[in-house]
N, C-alpha and C positions, 0 to 999 in steps of 0.2 A: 504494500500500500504506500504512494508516493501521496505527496502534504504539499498546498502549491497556493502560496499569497499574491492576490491581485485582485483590483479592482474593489477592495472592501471586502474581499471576500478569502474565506480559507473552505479549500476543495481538496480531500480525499479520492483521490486516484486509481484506479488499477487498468493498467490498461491503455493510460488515456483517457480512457473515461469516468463522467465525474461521476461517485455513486454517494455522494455526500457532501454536503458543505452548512459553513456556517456564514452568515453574513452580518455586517456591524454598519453604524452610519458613525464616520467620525465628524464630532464637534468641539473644535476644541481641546482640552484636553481630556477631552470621555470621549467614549469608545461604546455606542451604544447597540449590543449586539440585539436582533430583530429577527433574525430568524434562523433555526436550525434544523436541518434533513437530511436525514438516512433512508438509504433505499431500501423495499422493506428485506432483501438478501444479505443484508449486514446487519440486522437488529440484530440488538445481543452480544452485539462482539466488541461495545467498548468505543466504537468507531466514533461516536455523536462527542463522549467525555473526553478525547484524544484532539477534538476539532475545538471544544474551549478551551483543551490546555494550551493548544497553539494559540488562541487570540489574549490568553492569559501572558503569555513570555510574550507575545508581541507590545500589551499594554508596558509592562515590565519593562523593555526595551526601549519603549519609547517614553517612559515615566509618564503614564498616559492610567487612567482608570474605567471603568468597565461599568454602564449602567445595564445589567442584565433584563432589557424588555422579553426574550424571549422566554416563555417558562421554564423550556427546556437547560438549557444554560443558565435560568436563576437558580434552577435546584441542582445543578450539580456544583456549581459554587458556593450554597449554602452550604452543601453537605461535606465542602471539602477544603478544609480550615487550612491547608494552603494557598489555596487560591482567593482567600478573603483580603489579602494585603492590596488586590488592586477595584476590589469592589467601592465604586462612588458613593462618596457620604451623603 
């Protein structure tokens, strides 16, 4: 599985093709992630919490913070008290 940033967005690979991605709108310095999707032949396998850890090191990188509008991506960052250092106050 190839990991591939652009356009706002992080894309899960195989192939070439994209079987998942997550997308963010940046403002500023938030990073507001809006939506997240796995194909349903990769549920289960980790792939969706692999796609905020990428926009997690991205924010981190850019000392940038993460307003989680998508549910998806807000409960895996609740649940995962390392990734709480770039959640927006």
């Amino acid at each position: 599985m190839d990991f591939k940033h652009e356009n706002n967005k992080f894309s899960a690979l195989e192939n070439s093709e994209e079987l998942a991605f997550l997308s963010y709108i940046p403002n500023g310095g938030v990073l507001t992630v809006d939506h997240t999707e796995v194909s349903p032949k990769l549920e289960g396998q980790g792939i969706g919490k692999k796609l905020v850890a990428q926009v997690v090191d991205y924010a981190r990188s850019e000392n940038k913070t993460i307003d989680p509008q998508c549910p998806f991506a807000k409960s895996v960052i609740e649940k995962t008290p390392e990734f709480q250092d770039v959640l927006a106050k």
